[in-house]
C-alpha positions in Angstrom: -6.4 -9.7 -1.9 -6.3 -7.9 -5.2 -2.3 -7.5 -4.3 -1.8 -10.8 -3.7 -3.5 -11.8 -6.8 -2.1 -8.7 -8.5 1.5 -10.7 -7.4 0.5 -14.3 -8.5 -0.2 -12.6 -12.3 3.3 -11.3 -12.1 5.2 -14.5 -11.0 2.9 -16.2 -13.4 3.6 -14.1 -16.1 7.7 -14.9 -15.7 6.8 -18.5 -15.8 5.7 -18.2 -19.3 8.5 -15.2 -20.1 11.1 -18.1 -19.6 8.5 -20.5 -21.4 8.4 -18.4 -24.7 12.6 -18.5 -24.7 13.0 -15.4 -25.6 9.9 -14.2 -26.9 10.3 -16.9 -30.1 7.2 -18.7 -29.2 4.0 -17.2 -29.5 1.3 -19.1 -26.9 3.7 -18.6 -24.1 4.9 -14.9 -25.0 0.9 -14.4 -25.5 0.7 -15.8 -22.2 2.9 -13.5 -20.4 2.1 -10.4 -21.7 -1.7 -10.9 -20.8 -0.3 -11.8 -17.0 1.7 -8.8 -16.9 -1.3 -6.6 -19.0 -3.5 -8.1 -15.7 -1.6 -8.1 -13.2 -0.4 -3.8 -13.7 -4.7 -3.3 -14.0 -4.8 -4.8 -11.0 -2.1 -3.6 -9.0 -3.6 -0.3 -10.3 -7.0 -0.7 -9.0 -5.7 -1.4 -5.7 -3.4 1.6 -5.7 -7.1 3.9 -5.2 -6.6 2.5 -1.6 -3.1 2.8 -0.9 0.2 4.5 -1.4 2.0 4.2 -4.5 5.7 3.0 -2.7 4.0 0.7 0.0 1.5 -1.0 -2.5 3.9 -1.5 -5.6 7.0 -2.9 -3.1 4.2 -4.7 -1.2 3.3 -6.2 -5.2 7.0 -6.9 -6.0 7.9 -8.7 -2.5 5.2 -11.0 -2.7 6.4 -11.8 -6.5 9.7 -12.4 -5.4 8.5 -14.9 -3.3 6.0 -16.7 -5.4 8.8 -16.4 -8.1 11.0 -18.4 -6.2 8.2 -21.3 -5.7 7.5 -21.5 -9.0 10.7 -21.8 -10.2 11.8 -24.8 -7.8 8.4 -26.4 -8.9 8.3 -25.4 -12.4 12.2 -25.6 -13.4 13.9 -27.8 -10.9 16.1 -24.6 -9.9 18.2 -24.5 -6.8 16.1 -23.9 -3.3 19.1 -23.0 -1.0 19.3 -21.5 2.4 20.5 -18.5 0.7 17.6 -17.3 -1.5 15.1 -17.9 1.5 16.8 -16.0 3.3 16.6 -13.4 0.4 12.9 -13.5 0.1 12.8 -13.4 4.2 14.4 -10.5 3.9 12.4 -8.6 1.2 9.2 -9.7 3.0 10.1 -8.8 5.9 10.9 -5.2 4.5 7.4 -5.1 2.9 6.0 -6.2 6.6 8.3 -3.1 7.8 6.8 -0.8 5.0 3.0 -1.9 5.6 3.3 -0.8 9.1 5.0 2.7 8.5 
């Protein structure tokens, strides 16, 4: 759970990263860098319980994913066969790393 939420923080976080256009707008470059600021205390409070490699790939997999949703939702961005196979791919690496 706390990776998973660890995850949505990230993805969040690069919502409002594109949002602040290059760090010229404060609310959203606020915005981010509390999401990232959470997210990493997070991540690191789960990493008491895990491996460093497994947990922190596990964290960026699952980003990748969510990343991808939000960007179709958020920003209308291309959803092609291509970049689900992509996150396929990296998730099913992370799946490959968990069990290892």
């Amino acid at each position: 759970m706390l990776l998973f939420f660890s995850s949505v923080c990230f993805a969040g976080g690069g919502i409002f990263m594109k949002l602040s256009e290059g760090v010229s707008r404060l609310l959203p470059t606020l915005a981010f860098l509390a999401l990232f600021v959470i997210g990493a205390v997070v991540l690191a409070v789960a990493m008491r319980r895990g491996e460093l490699g497994v947990m922190y790939i596990a964290v960026l997999g699952l980003e990748a994913a969510l990343t991808l949703v939000f960007s179709v939702a958020f920003f209308h961005e291309s959803f092609s066969v291509t970049r689900i196979l992509a996150v396929v791919l990296i998730l099913v690496g992370v799946a490959l790393l968990r069990g290892a």
